[in-house]
Residue, then its C-alpha position, 0 to 999 in steps of 0.5 A: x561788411x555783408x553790403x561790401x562782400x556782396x558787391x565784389x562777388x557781384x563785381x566779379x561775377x559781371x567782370x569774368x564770368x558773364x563774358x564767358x556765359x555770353x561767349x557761349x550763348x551767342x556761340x551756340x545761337x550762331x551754331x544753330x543758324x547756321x544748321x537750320x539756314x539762317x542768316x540767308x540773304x534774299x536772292x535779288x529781283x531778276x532783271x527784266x528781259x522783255x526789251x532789247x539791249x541797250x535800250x533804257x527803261x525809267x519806272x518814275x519821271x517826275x512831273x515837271x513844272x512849269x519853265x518861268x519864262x526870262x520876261x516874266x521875272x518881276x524883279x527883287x528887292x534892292x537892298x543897298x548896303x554899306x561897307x564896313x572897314 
């Protein structure tokens, strides 16, 4: 009998008033973000301004490999296949 009372006072404790308890700590952290400037985004880099417009700049060209050339294909596999009906 003391298991089962203990349960359902728990029960309702999580279902209607841990809901409130946690709607007013999350309001009260936002609150305090918001006076003390929290939540701020970081201002973006500044586009650079040494070149003339519409000129373009890459930062990174991968290396490029090699070209095989179409001679130097050495050929495959034959693999010879029947059709199933």
């Amino acid at each position: 009998m003391r298991f089962w009372l203990i349960f359902i006072l728990i029960f309702f404790a999580v279902r209607y008033v841990l809901p409130i308890v946690l709607r007013w700590a999350l309001n009260s952290f936002v609150r305090k973000q918001m006076r003390n400037g929290g939540f701020v985004v970081p201002p973006q880099a500044a586009p650079r301004q040494d070149r003339e417009p519409g000129q373009i700049h890459v930062d990174y060209v991968p290396p490029t490999a090699a070209k095989p050339k179409p001679n130097e294909f050495k050929g495959g596999e034959y693999v010879d296949f029947e059709e199933v009906k």
